[in-house]
C-alpha positions as CSV (number, residue, x, y, z in Angstrom):
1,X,0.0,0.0,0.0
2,X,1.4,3.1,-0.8
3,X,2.6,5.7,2.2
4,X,0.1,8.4,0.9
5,X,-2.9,6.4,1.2
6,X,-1.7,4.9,4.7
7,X,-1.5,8.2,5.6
8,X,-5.2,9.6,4.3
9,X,-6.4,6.4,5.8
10,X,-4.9,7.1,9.6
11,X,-5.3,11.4,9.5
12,X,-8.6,11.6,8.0
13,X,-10.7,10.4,10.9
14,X,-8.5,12.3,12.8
15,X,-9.5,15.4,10.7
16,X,-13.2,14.6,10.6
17,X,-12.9,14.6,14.9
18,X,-11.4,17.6,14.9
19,X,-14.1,19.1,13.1
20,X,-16.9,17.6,14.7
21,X,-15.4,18.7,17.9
22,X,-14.8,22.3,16.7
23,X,-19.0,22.0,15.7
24,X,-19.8,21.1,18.8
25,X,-17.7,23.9,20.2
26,X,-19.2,26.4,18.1
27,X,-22.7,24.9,19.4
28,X,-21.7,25.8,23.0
29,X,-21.5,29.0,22.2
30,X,-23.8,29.9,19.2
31,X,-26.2,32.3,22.0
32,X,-23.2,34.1,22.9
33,X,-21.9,35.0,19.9
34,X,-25.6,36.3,18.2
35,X,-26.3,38.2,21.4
36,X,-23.2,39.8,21.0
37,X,-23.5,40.3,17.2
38,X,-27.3,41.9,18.3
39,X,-25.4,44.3,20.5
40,X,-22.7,45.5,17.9
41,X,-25.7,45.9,15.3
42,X,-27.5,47.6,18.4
43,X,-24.7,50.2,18.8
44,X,-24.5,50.9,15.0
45,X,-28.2,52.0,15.0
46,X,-29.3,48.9,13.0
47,X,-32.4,47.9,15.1
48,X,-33.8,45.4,12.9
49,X,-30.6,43.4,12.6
50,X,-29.8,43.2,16.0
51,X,-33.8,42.2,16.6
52,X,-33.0,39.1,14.4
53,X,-29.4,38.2,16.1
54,X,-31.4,38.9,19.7
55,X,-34.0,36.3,18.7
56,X,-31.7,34.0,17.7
57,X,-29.6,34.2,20.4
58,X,-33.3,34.0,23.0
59,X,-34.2,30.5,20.9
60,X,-31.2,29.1,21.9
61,X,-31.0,30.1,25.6
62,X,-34.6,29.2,25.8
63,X,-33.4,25.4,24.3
64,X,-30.7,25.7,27.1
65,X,-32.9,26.8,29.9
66,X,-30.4,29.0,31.3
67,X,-33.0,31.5,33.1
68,X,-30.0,34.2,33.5
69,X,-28.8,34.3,29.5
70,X,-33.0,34.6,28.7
71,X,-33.4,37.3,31.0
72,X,-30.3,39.0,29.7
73,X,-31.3,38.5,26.3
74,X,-35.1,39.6,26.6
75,X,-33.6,42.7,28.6
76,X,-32.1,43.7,25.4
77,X,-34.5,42.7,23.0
78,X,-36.5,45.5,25.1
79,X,-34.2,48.1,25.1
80,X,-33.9,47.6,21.3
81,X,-37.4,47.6,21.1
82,X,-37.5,50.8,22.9
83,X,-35.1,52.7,21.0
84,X,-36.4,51.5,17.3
85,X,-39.4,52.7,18.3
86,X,-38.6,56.1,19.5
């Protein structure tokens, strides 16, 4: 068998691991990252946009059940509420 195809045959599992640990990773933090998204949309005056990151991000939390993140999350779905509409 030749070396190069050893080689594919022993690193790519190790390759597809990687990646399905980097997914499930990514996963653990997927709230985080849109309520933060929803706040730098928030600061730039784009309401809508970070309405839709802010609803994301609440989805998650409310899969996760983590009572803080929602009510951190719903606080500033509010305050962009507030502000759009003003």
């Amino acid at each position: 068998m030749c070396l190069r195809v050893v080689s594919a045959t022993l690193v790519l599992p190790l390759v597809r691991e990687f990646h399905n640990q980097a997914d499930k990773s990514l996963q653990d933090i997927e709230d985080f990252l849109y309520q933060h998204m929803g706040k730098n949309k928030l600061d730039q005056g784009e309401y809508e946009e970070a309405l839709a990151h802010f609803y994301k991000a609440l989805e998650i939390r409310l899969v996760k059940n983590n009572s803080e993140l929602i009510e951190s999350t719903q606080l500033a779905i509010d305050a962009t509420l507030k502000m759009h509409n003003e």
